[in-house]
C-alpha positions in Angstrom: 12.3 6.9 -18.4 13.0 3.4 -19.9 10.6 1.4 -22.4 8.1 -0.9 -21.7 9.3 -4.3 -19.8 12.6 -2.4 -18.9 13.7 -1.7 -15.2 14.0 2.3 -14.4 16.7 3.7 -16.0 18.1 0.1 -17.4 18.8 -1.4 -13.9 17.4 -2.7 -11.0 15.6 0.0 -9.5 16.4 -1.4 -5.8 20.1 -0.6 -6.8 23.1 -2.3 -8.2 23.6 -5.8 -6.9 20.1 -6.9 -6.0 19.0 -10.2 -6.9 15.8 -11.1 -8.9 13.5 -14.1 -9.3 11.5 -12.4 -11.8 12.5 -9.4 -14.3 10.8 -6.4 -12.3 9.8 -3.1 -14.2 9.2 0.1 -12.2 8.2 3.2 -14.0 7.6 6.8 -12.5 6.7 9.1 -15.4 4.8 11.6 -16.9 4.0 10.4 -20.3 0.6 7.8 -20.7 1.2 4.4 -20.9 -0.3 1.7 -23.4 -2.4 -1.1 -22.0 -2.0 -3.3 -25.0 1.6 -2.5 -25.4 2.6 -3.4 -21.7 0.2 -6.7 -22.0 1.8 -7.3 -25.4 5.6 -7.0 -23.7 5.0 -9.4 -21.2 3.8 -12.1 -23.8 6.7 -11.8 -26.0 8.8 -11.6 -22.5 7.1 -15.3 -21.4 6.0 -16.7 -24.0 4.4 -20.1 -22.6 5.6 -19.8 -19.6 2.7 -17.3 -17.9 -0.7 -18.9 -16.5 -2.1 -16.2 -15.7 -1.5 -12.0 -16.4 -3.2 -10.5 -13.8 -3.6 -6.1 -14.3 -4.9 -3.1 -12.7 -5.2 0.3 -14.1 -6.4 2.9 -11.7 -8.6 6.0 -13.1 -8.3 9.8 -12.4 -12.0 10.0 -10.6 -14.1 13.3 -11.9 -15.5 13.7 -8.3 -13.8 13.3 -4.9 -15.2 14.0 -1.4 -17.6 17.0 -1.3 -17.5 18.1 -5.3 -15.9 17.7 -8.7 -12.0 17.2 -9.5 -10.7 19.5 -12.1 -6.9 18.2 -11.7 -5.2 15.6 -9.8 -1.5 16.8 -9.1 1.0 13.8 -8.2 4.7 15.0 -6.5 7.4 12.5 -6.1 11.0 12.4 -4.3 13.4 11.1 -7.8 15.0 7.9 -6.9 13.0 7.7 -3.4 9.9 6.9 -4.9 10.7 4.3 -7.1 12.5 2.8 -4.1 9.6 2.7 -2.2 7.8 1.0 -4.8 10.3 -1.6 -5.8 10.2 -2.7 -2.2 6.5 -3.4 -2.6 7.3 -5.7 -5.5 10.3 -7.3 -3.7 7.4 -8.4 -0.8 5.1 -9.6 -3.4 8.2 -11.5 -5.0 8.8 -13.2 -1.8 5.1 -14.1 -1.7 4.3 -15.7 -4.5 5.9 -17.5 -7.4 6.0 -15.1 -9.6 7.4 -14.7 -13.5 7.2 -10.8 -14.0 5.8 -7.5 -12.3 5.3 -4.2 -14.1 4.0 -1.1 -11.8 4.1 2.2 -14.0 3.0 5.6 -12.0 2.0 8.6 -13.3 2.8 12.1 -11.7 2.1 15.4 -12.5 -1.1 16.6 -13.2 -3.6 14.9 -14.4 -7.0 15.1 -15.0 -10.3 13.2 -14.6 -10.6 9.7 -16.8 -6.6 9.9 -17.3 -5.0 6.4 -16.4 -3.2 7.0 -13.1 -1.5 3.5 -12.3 -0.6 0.3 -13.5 0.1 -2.6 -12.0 0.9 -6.1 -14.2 1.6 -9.4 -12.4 2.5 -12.7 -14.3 2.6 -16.2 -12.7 2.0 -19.7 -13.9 -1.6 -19.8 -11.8 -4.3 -17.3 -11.1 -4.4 -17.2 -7.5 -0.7 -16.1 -7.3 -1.5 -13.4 -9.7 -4.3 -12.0 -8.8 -3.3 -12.1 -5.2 0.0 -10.3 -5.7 -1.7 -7.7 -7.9 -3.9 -6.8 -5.4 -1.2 -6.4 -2.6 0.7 -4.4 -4.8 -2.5 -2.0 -5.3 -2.6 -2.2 -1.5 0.6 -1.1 -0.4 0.9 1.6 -3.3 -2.4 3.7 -2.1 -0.5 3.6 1.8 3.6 3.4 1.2 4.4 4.4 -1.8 6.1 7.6 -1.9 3.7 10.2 -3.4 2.0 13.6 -2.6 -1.3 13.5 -4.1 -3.3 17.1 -4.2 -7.1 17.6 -5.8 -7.8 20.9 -7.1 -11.5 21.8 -8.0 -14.2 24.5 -7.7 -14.0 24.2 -4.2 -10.6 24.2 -3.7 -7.4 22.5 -3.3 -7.1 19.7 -0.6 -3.7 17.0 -0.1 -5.0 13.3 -0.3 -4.1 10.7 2.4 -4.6 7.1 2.8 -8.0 6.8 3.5 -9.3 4.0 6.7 -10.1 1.6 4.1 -6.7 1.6 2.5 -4.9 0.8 5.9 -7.4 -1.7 6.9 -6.5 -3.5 3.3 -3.2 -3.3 4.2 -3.6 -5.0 7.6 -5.4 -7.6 6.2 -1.9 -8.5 4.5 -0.1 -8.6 8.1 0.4 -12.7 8.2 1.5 -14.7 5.9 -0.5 -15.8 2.5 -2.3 -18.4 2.5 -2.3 -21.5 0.9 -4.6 -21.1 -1.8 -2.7 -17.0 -2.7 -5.5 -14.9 -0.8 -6.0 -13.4 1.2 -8.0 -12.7 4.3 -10.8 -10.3 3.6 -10.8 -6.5 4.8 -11.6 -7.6 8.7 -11.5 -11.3 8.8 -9.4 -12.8 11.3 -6.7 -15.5 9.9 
C-alpha cells in the first residue's frame, strides 16, 4: 500500500503506459485512513490551483435489513479490484475537468461506525466536483470489484447492489450536462 496522494503501488494503477490528465490515487487496503491527512495532501498537491475539494466518506452502518450488524467483511480480487476502480475514475476523468481524484477502500472486516470508503475529487469549480464525486460513489456501490458479507445475531447474508444503486447508475447513461449534473434518480434527460 502506497502513502497518501500516491498511485497503488507507485504507478498508475490502470497499468504501465496509461496517460493522465490529473494525478489519480487508488488505494485498496486494510489499514484506516485520515480525513485531514488526505484533504491536507491534496492542498499541498494544488496549491491554488483547486476550486473546489469535493469528499465522501462512507460509514460501516450498525443495522442492515432485518437486525443489527456485528461485522462487515469486504473480499477483493489483488490487482482486479483496483482495476475496476481506476476505470471508474478514468470515466469521471473524461467527464469533467478535473485536477485530482483519491478513492481509498477498505476491505477486511470491519465493524459498525468504521470508515469504509473514500472518495476525494478536486476541480477548479463546484459543479465538476461534486458531480464527479458522486458518480464515482455511484459506480463503486454497482462495478467495483468487491464481495461484501454482514454477519450479525441473525446470521450471515452476501450484499448486492441494491435497485436504488442501479437506478443511480442509469441516471448517468448520457452524457453530463452542461452545468456537471446530473439528471436525478428517474428523470428523463
Amino acid at each position: 500500500m502506497s502513502g497518501a496522494g500516491q498511485p497503488l503501488g507507485g504507478t498508475d494503477a490502470r497499468g504501465p503506459g496509461a496517460a493522465d490528465p490529473c494525478p489519480v490515487c487508488v488505494r485498496v487496503e486494510t489499514a484506516d485512513f485520515s480525513v485531514a491527512d488526505e484533504y491536507r495532501s491534496v492542498r499541498e498537491r494544488l496549491g491554488g490551483r483547486a476550486g473546489a475539494i469535493a469528499t465522501f466518506v462512507g460509514l460501516v452502518r450498525d443495522l442492515a435489513g432485518d437486525g443489527p450488524v456485528g461485522v462487515l467483511e469486504l473480499e477483493h480480487y489483488p490487482g482486479m479490484t483496483e482495476r475496476s476502480i481506476a476505470a471508474i475514475v478514468d470515466q469521471a476523468v473524461a467527464r469533467w475537468p478535473l485536477l485530482d481524484v483519491v478513492v481509498i477502500h477498505r476491505v477486511g472486516a470491519l465493524h459498525p461506525t468504521e470508515q469504509i470508503v473514500y472518495v476525494q475529487v478536486a476541480s477548479g469549480h463546484r459543479a465538476a466536483a461534486f458531480a464527479a464525486c458522486e458518480f464515482i460513489m455511484d459506480y463503486l456501490k454497482t462495478e467495483a470489484v468487491f464481495w461484501k458479507r454482514e454477519s450479525g445475531p441473525a446470521g450471515q447474508r452476501w450484499i448486492e447492489s441494491t435497485g436504488e444503486d442501479r437506478a443511480r447508475l442509469a441516471s448517468w447513461s448520457n452524457d453530463a450536462p452542461a452545468d456537471g449534473g446530473h439528471a436525478p434518480t428517474g428523470a428523463q434527460r
